[in-house]
C-alpha positions as CSV (number, residue, x, y, z in Angstrom):
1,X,96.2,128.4,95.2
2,X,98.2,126.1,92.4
3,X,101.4,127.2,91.2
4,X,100.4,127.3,87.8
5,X,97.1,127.0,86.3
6,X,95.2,128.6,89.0
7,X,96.6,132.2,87.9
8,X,95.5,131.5,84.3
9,X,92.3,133.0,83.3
10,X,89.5,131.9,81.7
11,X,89.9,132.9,77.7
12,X,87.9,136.1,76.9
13,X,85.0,135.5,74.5
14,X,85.7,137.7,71.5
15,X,82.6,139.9,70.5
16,X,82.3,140.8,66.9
17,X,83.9,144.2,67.7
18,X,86.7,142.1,69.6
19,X,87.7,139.8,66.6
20,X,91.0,141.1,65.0
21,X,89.5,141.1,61.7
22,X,87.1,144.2,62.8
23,X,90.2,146.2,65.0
24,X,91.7,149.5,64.1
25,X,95.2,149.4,64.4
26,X,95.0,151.3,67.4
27,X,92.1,148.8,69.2
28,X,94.7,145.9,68.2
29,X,97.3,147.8,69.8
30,X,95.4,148.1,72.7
31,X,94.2,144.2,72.9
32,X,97.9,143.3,72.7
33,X,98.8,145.3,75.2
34,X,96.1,144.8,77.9
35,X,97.1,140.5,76.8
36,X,100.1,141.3,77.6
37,X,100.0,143.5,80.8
38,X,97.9,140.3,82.0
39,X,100.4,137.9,81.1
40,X,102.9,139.7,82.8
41,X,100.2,139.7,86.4
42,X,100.1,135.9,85.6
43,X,104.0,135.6,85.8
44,X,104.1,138.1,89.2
45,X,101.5,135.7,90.4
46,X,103.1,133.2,90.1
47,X,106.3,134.1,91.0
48,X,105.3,135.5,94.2
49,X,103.2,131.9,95.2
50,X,106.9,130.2,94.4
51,X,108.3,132.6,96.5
52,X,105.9,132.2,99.2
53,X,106.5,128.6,99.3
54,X,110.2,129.1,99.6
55,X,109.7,131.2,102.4
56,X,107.6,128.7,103.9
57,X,110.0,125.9,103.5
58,X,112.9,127.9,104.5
59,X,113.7,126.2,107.9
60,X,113.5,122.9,105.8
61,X,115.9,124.4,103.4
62,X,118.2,125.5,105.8
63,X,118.2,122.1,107.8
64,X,118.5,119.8,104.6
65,X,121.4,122.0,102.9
66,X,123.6,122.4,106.0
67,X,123.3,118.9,106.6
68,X,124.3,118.5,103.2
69,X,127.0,120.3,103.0
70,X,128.5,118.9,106.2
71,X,128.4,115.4,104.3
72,X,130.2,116.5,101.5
73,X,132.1,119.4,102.8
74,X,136.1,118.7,101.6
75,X,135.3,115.8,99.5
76,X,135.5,116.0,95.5
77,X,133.9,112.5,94.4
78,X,130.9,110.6,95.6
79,X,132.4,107.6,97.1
80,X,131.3,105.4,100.3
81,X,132.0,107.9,102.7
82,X,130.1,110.5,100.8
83,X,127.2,108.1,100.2
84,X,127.2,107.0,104.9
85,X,127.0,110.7,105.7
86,X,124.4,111.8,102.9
87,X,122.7,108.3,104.5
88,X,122.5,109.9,108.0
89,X,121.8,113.7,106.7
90,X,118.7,112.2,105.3
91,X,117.5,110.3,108.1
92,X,118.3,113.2,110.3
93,X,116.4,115.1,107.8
94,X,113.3,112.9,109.0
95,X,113.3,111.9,105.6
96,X,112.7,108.1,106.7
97,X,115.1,104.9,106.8
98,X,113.1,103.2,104.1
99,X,113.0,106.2,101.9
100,X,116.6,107.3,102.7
101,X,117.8,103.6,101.7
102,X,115.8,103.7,98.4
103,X,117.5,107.3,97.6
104,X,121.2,105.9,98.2
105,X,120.4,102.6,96.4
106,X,119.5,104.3,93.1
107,X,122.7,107.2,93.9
108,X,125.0,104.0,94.1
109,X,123.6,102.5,91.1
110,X,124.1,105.8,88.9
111,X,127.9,106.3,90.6
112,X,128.3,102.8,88.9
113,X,126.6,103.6,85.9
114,X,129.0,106.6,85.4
115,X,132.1,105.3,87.0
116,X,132.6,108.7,87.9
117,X,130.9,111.5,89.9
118,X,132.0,114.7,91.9
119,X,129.5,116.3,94.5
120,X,128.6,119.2,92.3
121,X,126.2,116.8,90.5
122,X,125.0,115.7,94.0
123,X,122.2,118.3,94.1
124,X,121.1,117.5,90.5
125,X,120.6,113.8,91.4
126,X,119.2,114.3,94.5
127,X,116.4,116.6,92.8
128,X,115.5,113.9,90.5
129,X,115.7,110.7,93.0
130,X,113.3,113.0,95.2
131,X,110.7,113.7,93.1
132,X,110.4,110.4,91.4
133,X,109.8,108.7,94.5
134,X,106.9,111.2,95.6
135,X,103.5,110.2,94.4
136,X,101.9,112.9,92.4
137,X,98.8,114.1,93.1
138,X,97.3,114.1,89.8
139,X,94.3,116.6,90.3
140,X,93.5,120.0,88.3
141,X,94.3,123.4,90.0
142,X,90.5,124.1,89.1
143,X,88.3,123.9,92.4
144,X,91.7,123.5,94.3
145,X,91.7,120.2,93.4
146,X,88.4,118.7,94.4
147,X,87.1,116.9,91.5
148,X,83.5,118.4,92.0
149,X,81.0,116.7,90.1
150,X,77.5,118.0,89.2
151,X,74.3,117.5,90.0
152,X,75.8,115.6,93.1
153,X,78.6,116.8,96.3
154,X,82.1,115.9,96.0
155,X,82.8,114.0,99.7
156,X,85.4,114.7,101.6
157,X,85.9,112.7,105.3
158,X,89.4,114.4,106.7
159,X,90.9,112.3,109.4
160,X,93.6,112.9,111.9
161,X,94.8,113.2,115.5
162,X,94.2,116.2,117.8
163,X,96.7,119.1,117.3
164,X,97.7,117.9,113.9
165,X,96.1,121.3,112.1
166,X,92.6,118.9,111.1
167,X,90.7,122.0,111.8
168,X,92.4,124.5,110.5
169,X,93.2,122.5,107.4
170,X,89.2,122.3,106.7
171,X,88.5,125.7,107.3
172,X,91.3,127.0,104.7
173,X,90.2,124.1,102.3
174,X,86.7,125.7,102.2
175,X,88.1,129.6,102.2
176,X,89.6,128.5,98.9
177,X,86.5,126.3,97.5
178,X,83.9,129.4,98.5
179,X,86.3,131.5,96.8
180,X,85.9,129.6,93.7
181,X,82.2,130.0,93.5
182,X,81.3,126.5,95.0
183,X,79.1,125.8,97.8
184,X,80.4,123.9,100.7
185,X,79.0,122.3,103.6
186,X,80.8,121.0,106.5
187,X,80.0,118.3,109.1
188,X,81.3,118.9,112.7
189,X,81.9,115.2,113.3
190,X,84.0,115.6,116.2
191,X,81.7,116.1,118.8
192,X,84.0,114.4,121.7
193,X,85.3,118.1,121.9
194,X,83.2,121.6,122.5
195,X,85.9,123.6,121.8
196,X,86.3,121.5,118.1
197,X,83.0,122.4,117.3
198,X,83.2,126.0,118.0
199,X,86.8,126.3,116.7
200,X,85.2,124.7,113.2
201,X,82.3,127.2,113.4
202,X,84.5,130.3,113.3
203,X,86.7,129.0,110.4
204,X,83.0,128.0,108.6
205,X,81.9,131.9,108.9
206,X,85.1,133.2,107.9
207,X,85.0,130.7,104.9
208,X,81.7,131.8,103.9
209,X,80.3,127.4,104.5
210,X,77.7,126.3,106.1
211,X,78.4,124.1,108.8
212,X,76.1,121.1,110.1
213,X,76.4,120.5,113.8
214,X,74.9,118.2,117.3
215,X,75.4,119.1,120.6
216,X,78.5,117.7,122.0
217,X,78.4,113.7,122.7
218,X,76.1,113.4,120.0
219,X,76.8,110.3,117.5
220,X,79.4,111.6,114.6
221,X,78.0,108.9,112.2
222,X,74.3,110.9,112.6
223,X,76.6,114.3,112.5
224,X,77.4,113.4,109.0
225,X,74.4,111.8,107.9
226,X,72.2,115.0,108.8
227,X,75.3,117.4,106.6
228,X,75.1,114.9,103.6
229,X,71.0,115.4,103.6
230,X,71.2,119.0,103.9
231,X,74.0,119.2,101.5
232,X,72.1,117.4,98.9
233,X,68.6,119.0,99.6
234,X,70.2,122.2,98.9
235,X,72.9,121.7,96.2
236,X,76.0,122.0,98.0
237,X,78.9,121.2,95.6
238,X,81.4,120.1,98.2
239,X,81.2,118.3,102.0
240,X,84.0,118.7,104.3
241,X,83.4,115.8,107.1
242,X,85.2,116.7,110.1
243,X,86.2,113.5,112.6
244,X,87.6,112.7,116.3
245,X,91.2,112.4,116.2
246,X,91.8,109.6,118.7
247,X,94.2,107.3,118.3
248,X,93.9,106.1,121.7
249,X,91.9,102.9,120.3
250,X,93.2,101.9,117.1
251,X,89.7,98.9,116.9
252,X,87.1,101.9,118.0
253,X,88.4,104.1,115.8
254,X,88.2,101.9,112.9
255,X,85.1,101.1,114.1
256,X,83.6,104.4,114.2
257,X,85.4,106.0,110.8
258,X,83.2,102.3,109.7
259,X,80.6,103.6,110.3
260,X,80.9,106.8,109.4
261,X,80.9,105.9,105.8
262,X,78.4,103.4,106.0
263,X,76.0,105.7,107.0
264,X,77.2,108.8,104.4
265,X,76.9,105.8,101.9
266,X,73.1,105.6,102.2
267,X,72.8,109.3,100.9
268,X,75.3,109.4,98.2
269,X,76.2,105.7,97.5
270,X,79.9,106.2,96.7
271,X,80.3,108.7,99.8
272,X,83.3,109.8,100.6
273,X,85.1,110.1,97.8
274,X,88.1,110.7,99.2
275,X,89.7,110.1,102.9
276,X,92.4,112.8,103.4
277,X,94.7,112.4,106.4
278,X,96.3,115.3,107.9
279,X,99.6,115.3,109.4
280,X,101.4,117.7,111.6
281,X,104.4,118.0,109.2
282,X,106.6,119.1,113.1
283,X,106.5,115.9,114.5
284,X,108.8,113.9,112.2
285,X,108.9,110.7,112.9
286,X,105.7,111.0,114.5
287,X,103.9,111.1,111.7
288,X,105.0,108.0,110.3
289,X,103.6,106.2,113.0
290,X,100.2,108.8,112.9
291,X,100.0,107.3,109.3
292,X,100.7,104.0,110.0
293,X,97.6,104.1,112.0
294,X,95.2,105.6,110.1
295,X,96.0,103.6,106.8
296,X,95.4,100.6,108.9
297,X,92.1,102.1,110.3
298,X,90.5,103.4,107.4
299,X,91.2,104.1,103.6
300,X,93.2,106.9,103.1
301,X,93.7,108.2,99.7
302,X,95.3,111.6,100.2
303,X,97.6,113.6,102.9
304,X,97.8,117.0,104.2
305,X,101.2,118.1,106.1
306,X,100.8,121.2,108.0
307,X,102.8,123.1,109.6
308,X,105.9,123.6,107.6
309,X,106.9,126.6,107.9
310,X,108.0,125.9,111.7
311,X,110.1,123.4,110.8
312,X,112.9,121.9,109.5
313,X,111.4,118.6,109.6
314,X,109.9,118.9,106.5
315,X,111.7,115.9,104.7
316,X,109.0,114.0,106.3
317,X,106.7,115.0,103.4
318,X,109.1,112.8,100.8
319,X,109.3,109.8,103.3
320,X,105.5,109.5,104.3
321,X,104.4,110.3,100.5
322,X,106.7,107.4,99.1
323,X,106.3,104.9,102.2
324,X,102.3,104.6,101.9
325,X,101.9,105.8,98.0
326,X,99.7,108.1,98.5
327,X,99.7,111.4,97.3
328,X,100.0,114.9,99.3
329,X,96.9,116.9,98.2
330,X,98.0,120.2,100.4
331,X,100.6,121.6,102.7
332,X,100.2,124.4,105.4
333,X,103.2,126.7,105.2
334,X,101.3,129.8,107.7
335,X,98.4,130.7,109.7
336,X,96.9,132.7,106.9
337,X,93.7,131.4,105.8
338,X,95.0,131.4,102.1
339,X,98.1,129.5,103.4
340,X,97.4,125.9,102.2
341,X,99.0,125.0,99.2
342,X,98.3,122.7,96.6
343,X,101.0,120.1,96.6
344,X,103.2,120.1,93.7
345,X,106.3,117.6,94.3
346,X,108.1,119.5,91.5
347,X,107.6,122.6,93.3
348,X,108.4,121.3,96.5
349,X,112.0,119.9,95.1
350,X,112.4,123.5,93.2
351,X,112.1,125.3,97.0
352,X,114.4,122.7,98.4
353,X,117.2,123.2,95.7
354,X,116.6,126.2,93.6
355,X,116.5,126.5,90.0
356,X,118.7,124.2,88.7
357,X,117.3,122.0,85.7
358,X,114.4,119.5,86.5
């Protein structure tokens, strides 16, 4: 789910008996109330996603803010030493050199802006440097975020190395998309692995998708050629392309994400339209080079990090969205199939620091 406009409703139609106008005093009285019994769901709603995603980023939490604290702990003023140990609590934080250097530029510039700042403002300033150097997403909360488009599937070739949560990530992406009233199809590409196929299969029937498969060993690019086909032929609204995550071979696995989208291309010409790379959000600096990779191998235009919620490496999510530009689309915080998140980097910073003023 969003954090915001997924919990709000579509506005009731008013019938003739429904228009305020032709309302007893007692029928108005009940319309307000029932509005405002559903407002008040909408805020519980909403409320208990926010607090889901603090839960989920709670190791995070912990890691950043006790690093944090150990940086600034005795000292009254930002000042040089201040600025070295918030430098290494970032990078420790897995946050990224390049990032973390960009972050302490813009702090030293505002210290001598202001000629003067203590370390209570530190959290405020870190909220705002974070979040302005995180690319937003810039997608609606309807369709969890896939911009569907009719009369024609929305394309959607996910990339990534073994073990990074690829699977998983696909299956949860069409739970929330069948439970949105579209129809999704999804192409088990990977067929270098049995146990892929199969594992993609049960997350298919438990999302309520129809999955395309070959037996294993069988060419990916005809894989996702025979799922665009079907797909079309029988008005699927979104296509979920499952791939190999090798990285063994950076050339043959350009080479084969090639011509992948060649061949999708020659059933829906501007196939995919969109290339989202998932990321196991665990392996810190690991997935900097995992991205590194990909980018190089193929066009990626969004990220996935899963995996959150065992980790306190979760900084990586600021470094790897700022470092490439490209936007996080979801994050995994759980096992439960309703346990991807859209990624909102305004959220995100509120769960890292609380409630204090965007």
């Amino acid at each position: 789910m969003g954090f915001f406009d997924l919990f709000k409703k579509k506005k009731k139609v008013e019938t003739p008996q429904e228009s305020p106008e032709n309302l007893t005093p007692e029928q108005a009285a009940a319309v307000e109330a029932r509005a405002e019994q559903e407002a008040e769901e909408e805020r519980a709603a909403v409320e208990a996603e926010r607090k889901e995603l603090e839960v989920g980023l709670e190791k995070t939490k912990e890691g950043f803010f006790g690093r944090l604290k150990r940086a600034i702990a005795g000292r009254t003023t930002v000042d040089a030493d201040v600025l070295d140990d918030l430098e290494e609590m970032l990078i420790t934080s897995d946050v990224g050199v390049d990032t973390t250097v960009k972050i302490i530029r813009r702090i030293e510039e505002r210290v001598a802006r202001d000629k003067y700042m203590n370390t209570s403002e530190l959290h405020s300033i870190l909220r705002d440097e974070i979040a302005s150097l995180m690319e937003e997403s810039h997608r609606s909360t309807k369709d969890f975020g896939i911009e569907v488009k009719e009369g024609m599937p929305y394309v959607m070739m996910v990339v990534g190395v073994n073990g990074a949560g690829k699977t998983t990530t696909i299956g949860k992406l069409a739970a929330q998309l069948t439970k949105a009233g579209r129809k999704v199809y999804i192409g088990a590409a990977d067929t270098f692995r049995a146990a892929a196929i199969d594992q993609l299969g049960v997350w298919a029937d438990r999302a309520g998708a129809t999955m395309i498969r070959q037996d294993m060993g069988s060419d990916p690019a005809s894989v996702a050629y025979d799922t665009l086909r079907s797909a079309v032929a029988n008005g699927a609204d979104v296509v979920l392309i499952d791939t190999a995550g090798r990285l063994h071979n950076k050339v043959g696995l350009m080479k084969e994400l090639t011509k992948i989208r060649n061949v999708m291309s020659k059933v829906i010409p501007d196939a995919p339209h969109e290339v989202m790379l998932v990321l196991d959000g665990s392996t810190g600096q690991n997935a900097f080079e995992q991205a590194k990779q990909f980018t190089e191998a193929t066009q990626v235009t969004s990220l996935a990090i899963t995996k959150l919620d065992g980790t306190a490496k979760g900084g990586v999510v600021i470094g790897i969205s700022d470092k490439f530009n490209i936007p996080v689309r979801y994050i995994g915080i759980g096992e439960g199939i309703d346990q991807l998140k859209m990624f909102d980097r305004h959220e995100f910073v509120r769960a890292l620091f609380g409630d204090a003023k965007q």
